[in-house]
OpenMM code with the backbone's topology and positions (N, CA, C; nanometers):
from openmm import Vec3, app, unit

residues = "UNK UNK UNK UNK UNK UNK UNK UNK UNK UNK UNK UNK UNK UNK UNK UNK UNK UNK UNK UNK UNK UNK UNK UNK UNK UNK UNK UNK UNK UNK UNK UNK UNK UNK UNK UNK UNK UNK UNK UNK UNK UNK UNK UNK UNK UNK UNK UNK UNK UNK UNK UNK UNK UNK UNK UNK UNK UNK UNK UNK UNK UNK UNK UNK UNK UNK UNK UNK UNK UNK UNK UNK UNK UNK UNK UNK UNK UNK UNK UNK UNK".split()
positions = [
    Vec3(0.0849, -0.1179, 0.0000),
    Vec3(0.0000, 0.0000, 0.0000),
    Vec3(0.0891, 0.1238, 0.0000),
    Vec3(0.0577, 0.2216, -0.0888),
    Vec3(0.1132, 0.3280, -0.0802),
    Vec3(0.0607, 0.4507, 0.0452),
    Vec3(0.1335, 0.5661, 0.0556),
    Vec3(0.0555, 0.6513, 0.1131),
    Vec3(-0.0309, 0.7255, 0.0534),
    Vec3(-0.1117, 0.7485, -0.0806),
    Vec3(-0.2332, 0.7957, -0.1339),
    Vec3(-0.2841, 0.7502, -0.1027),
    Vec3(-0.3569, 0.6077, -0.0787),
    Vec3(-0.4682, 0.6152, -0.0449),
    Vec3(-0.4998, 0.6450, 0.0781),
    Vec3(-0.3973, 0.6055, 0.1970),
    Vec3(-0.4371, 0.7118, 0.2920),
    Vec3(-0.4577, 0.8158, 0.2613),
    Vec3(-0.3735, 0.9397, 0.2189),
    Vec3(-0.4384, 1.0773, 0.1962),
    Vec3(-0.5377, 1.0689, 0.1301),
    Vec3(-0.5573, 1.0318, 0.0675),
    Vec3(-0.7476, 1.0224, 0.0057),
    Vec3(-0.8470, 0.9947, 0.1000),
    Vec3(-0.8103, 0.8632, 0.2085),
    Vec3(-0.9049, 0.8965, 0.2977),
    Vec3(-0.9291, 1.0119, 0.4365),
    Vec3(-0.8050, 1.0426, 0.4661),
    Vec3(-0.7739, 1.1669, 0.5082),
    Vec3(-0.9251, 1.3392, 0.4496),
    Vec3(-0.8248, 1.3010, 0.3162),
    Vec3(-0.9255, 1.4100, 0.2650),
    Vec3(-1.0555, 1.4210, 0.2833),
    Vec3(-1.0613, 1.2515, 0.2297),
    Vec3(-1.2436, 1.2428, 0.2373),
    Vec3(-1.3069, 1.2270, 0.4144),
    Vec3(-1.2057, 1.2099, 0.4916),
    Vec3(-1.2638, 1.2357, 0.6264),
    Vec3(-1.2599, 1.3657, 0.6674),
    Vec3(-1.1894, 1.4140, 0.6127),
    Vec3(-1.1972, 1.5708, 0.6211),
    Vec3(-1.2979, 1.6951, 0.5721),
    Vec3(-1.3121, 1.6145, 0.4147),
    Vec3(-1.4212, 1.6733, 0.4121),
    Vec3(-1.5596, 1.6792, 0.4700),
    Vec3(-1.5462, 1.5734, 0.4951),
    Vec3(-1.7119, 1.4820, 0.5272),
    Vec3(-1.6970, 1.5824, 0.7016),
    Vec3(-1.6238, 1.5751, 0.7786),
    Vec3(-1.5896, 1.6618, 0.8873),
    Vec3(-1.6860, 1.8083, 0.9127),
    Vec3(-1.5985, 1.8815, 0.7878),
    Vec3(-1.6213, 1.9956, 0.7533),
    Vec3(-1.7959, 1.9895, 0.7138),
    Vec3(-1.8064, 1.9524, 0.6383),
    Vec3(-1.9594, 1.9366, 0.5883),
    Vec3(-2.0646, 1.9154, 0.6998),
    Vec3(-2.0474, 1.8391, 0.7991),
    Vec3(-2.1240, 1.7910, 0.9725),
    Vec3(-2.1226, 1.9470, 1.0280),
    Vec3(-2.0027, 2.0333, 1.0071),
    Vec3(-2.0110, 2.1084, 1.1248),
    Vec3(-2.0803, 2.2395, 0.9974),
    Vec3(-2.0842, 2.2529, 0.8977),
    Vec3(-2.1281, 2.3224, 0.8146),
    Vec3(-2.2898, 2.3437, 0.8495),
    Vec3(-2.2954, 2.1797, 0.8151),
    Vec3(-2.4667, 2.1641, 0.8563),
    Vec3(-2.5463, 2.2080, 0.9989),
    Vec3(-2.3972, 2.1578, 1.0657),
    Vec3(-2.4897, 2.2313, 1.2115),
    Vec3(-2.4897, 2.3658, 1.2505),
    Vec3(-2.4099, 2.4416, 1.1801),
    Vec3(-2.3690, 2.5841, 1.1754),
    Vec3(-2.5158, 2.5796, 1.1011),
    Vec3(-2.5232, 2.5963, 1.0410),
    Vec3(-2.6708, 2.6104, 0.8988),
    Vec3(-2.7766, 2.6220, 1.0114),
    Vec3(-2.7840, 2.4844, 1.0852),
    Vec3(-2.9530, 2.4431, 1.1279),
    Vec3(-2.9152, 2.4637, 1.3186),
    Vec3(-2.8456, 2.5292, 1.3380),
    Vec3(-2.8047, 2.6457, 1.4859),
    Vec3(-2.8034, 2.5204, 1.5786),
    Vec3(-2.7336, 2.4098, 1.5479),
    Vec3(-2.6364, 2.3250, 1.6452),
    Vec3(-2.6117, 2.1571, 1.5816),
    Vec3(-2.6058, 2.0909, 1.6578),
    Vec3(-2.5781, 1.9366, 1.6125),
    Vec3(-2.6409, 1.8545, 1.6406),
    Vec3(-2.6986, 1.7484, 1.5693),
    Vec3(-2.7839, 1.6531, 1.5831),
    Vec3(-2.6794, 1.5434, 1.7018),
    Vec3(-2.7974, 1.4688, 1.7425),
    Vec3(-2.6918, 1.3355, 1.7804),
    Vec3(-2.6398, 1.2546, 1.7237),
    Vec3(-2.6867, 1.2571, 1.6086),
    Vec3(-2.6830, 1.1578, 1.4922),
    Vec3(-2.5331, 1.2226, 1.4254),
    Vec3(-2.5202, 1.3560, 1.3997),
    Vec3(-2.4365, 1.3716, 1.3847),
    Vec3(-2.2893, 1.4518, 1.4719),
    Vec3(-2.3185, 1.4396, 1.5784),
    Vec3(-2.1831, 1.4730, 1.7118),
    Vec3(-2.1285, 1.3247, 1.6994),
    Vec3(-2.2349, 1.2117, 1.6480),
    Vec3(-2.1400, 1.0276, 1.6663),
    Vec3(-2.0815, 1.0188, 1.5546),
    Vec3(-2.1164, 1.0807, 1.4853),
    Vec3(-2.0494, 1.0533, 1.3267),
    Vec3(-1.9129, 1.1350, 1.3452),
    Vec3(-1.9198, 1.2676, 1.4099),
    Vec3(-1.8341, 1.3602, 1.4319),
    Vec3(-1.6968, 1.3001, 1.5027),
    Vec3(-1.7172, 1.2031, 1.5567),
    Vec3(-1.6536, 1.1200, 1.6634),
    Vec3(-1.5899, 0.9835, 1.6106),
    Vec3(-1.6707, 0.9105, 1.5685),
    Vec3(-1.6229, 0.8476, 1.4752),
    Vec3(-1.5107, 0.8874, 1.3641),
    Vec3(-1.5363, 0.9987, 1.2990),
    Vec3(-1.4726, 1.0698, 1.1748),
    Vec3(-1.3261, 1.0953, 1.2661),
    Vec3(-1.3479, 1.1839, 1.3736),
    Vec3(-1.2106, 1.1908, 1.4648),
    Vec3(-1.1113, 1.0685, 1.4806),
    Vec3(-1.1900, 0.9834, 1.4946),
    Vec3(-1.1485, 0.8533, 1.5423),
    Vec3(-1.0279, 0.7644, 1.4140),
    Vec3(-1.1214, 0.7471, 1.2893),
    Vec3(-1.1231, 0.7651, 1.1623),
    Vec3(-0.9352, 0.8050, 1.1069),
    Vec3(-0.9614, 0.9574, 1.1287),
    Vec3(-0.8566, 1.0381, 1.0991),
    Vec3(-0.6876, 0.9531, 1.2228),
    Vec3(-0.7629, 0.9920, 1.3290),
    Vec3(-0.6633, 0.9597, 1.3836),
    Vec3(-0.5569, 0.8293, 1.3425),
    Vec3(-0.6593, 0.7288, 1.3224),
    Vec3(-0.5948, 0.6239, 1.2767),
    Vec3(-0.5375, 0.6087, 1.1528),
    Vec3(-0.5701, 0.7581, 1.0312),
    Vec3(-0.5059, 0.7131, 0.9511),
    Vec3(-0.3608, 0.8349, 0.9392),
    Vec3(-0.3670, 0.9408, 1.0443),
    Vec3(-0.2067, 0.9788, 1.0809),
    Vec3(-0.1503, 0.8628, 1.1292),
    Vec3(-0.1856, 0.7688, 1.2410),
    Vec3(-0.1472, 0.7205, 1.3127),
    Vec3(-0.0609, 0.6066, 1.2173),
    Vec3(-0.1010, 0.5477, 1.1234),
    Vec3(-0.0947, 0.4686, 1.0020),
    Vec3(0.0309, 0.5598, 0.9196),
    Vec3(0.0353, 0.6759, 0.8708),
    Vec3(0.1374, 0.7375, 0.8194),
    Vec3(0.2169, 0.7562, 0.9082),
    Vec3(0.2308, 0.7994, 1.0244),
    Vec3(0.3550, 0.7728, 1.0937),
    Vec3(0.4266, 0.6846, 1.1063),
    Vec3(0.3638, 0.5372, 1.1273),
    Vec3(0.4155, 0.4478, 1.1218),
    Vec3(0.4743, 0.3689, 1.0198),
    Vec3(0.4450, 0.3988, 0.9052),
    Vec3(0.5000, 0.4030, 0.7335),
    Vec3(0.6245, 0.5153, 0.7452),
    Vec3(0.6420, 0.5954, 0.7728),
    Vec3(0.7422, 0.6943, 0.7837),
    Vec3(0.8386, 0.6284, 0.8482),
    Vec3(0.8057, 0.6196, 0.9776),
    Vec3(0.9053, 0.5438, 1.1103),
    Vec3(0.9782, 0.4343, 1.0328),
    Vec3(0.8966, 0.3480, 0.9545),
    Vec3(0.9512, 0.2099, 0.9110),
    Vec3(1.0221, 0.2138, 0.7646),
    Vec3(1.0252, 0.3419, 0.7020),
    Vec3(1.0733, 0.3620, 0.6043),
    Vec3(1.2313, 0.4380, 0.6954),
    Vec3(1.1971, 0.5291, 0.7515),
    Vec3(1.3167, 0.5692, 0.8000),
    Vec3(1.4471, 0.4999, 0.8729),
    Vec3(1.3396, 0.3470, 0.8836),
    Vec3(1.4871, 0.2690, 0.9910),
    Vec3(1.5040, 0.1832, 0.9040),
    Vec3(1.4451, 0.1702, 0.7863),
    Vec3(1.4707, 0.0651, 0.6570),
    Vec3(1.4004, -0.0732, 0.6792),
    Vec3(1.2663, -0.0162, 0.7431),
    Vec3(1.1712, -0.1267, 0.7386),
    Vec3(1.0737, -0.1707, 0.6238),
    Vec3(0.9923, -0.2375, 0.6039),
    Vec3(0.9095, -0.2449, 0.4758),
    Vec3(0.8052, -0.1551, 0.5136),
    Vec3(0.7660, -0.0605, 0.4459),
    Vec3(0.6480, 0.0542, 0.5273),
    Vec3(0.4863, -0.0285, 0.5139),
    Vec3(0.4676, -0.1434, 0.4284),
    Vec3(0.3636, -0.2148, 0.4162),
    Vec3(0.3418, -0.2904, 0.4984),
    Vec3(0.4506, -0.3120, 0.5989),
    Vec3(0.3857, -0.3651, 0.7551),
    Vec3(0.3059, -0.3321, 0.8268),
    Vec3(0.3200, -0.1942, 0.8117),
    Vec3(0.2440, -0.0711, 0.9305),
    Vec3(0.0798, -0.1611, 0.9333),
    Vec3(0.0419, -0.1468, 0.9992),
    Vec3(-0.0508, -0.1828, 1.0238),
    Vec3(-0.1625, -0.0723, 1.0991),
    Vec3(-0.3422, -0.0852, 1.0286),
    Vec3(-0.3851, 0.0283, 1.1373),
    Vec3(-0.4135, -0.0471, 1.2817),
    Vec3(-0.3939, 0.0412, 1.4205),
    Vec3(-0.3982, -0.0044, 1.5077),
    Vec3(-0.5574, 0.0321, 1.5798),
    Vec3(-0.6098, -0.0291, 1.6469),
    Vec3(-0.7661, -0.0405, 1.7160),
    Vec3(-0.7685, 0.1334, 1.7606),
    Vec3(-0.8743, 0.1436, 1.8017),
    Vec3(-0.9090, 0.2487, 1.8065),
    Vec3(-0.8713, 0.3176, 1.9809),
    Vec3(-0.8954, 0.1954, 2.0307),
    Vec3(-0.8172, 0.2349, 2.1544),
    Vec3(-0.6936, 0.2298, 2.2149),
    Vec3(-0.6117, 0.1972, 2.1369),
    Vec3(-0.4593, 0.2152, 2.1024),
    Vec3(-0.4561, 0.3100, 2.0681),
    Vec3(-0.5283, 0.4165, 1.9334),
    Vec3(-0.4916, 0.5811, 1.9021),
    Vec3(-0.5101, 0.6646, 2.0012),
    Vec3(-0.6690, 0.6476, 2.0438),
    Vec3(-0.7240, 0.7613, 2.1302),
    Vec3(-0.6593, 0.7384, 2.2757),
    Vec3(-0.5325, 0.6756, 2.3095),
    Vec3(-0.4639, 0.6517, 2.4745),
    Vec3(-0.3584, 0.7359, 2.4040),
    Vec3(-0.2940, 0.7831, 2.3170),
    Vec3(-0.1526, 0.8900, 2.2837),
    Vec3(-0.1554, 0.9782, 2.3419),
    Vec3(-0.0747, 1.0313, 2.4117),
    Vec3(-0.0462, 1.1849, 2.4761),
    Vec3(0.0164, 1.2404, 2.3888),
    Vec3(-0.0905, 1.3708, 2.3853),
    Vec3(0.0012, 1.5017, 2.2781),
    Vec3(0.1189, 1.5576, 2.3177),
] * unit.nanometer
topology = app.Topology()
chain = topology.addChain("A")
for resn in residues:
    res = topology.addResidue(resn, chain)
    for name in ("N", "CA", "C"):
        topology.addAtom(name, app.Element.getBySymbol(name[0]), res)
């Protein structure tokens, strides 16, 4: 796997992001339906930096970067900034 198609899904979680908070800006707040999607999408993203870093890391120490693997969701969201 290359890194485009991550950035493609990147993008498209990004957009789709932007568009949730568009809509709730529009209709003067957020559904529930969409604050879980909002969350999810976070979730989403995270894992696919989390995924390019680890392609980077493994390219940089002369690993195969197609190992990287994405990791569960509660493995991303435990990282300290």
């Amino acid at each position: 796997m290359a890194d485009e198609p991550i950035m493609d899904r990147i993008n498209a979680l990004a957009h789709e992001e932007e568009a949730l908070w568009r809509r709730a800006s529009a209709e003067g707040g957020i559904s529930t339906e969409d604050r879980a999607r909002l969350d999810e999408v976070a979730v989403a993203l995270d894992q696919c930096y989390d995924l390019l870093r680890q392609r980077q890391a493994r390219r940089e120490y002369g690993q195969d970067p197609d190992e990287a693997q994405v990791r569960p969701p509660d493995v991303v969201e435990r990282y300290q900034q």
